[in-house]
N, C-alpha and C positions, 0 to 999 in steps of 0.2 A: 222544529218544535210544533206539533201540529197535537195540541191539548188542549180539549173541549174547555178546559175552563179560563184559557187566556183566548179562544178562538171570540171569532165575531159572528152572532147571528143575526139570523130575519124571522119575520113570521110569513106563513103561505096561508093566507084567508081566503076561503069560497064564500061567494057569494052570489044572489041573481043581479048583479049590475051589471048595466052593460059597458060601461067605458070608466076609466080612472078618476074622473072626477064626480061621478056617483058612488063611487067606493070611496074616495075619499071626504064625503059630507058624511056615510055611514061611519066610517069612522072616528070626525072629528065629534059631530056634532050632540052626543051625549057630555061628552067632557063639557061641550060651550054652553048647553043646558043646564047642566050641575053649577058652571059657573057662575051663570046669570042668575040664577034660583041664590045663590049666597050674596055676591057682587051687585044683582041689580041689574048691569050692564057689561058689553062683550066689547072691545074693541083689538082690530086687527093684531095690535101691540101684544096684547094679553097671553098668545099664543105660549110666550115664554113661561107666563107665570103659571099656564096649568100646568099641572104634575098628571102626564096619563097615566104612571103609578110613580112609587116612589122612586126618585131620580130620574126618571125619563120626562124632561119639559115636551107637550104636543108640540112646539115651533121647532125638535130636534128631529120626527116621525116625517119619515118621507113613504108614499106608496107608491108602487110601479104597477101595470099591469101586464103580467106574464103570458095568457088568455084570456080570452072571454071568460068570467065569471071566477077567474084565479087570481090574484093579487100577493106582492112580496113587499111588507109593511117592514120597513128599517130608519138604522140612523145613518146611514151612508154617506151623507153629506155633509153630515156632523163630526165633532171635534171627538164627541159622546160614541161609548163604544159600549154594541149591544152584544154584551155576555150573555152565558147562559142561565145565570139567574134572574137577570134583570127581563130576557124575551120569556121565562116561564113567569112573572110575575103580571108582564106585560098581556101574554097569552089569558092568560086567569081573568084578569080584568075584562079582555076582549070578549072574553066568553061566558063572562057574566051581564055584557051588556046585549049581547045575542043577537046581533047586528051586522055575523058573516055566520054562514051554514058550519063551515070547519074552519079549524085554525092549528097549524103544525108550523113546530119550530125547525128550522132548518138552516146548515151554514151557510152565512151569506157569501152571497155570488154562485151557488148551485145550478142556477139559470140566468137564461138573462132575458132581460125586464122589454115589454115593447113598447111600454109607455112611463114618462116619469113627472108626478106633481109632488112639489115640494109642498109643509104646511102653509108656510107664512110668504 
């Protein structure tokens, strides 16, 4: 059964970072912004409580880096399984905060990752 809408994806983000945990501040760090600007304040915990969009909590987003300046943003290690509605809602979001050059959806496990940081 190999149908795009029970399959699992990822996102492929370009960006100029050099290493996975400068991609992964890029990534969290508008969400922790938005948060604090409501919240007041950010603690490590909280991770769960954002919503990077609707249904995806940031403490379930894991990135890896595939290359230099390529990056594979999933829920991989999560319970949470990233459809193809959920990574086009997720993508949307990513590319409205314009915090990687490109961002394509693609099924996860298409490459494999050289580097792996979990959010939380």
């Amino acid at each position: 059964m190999n149908n795009k809408k029970s399959a699992e994806f990822c996102l492929i983000a370009e960006g100029n970072y050099e290493n996975v945990e400068e991609a992964r501040h890029a990534l969290v760090d508008p969400f922790i912004e938005e948060f604090v600007e409501k919240e007041g304040k950010f603690r490590i915990h909280n991770f769960d409580d954002i919503q990077a969009t609707s249904g995806i909590p940031l403490g379930d987003l894991e990135i890896e880096m595939i290359e230099r300046g390529v990056f594979e943003i999933s829920c991989r290690s999560s319970a949470l399984m990233l459809n193809l509605r959920k990574a086009e809602k997720l993508a949307e979001t990513l590319r409205q905060q314009a915090m990687f050059d490109e961002i394509s959806i693609e099924p996860l496990g298409y490459v494999k990752p050289v580097q792996i940081t979990r959010m939380n």
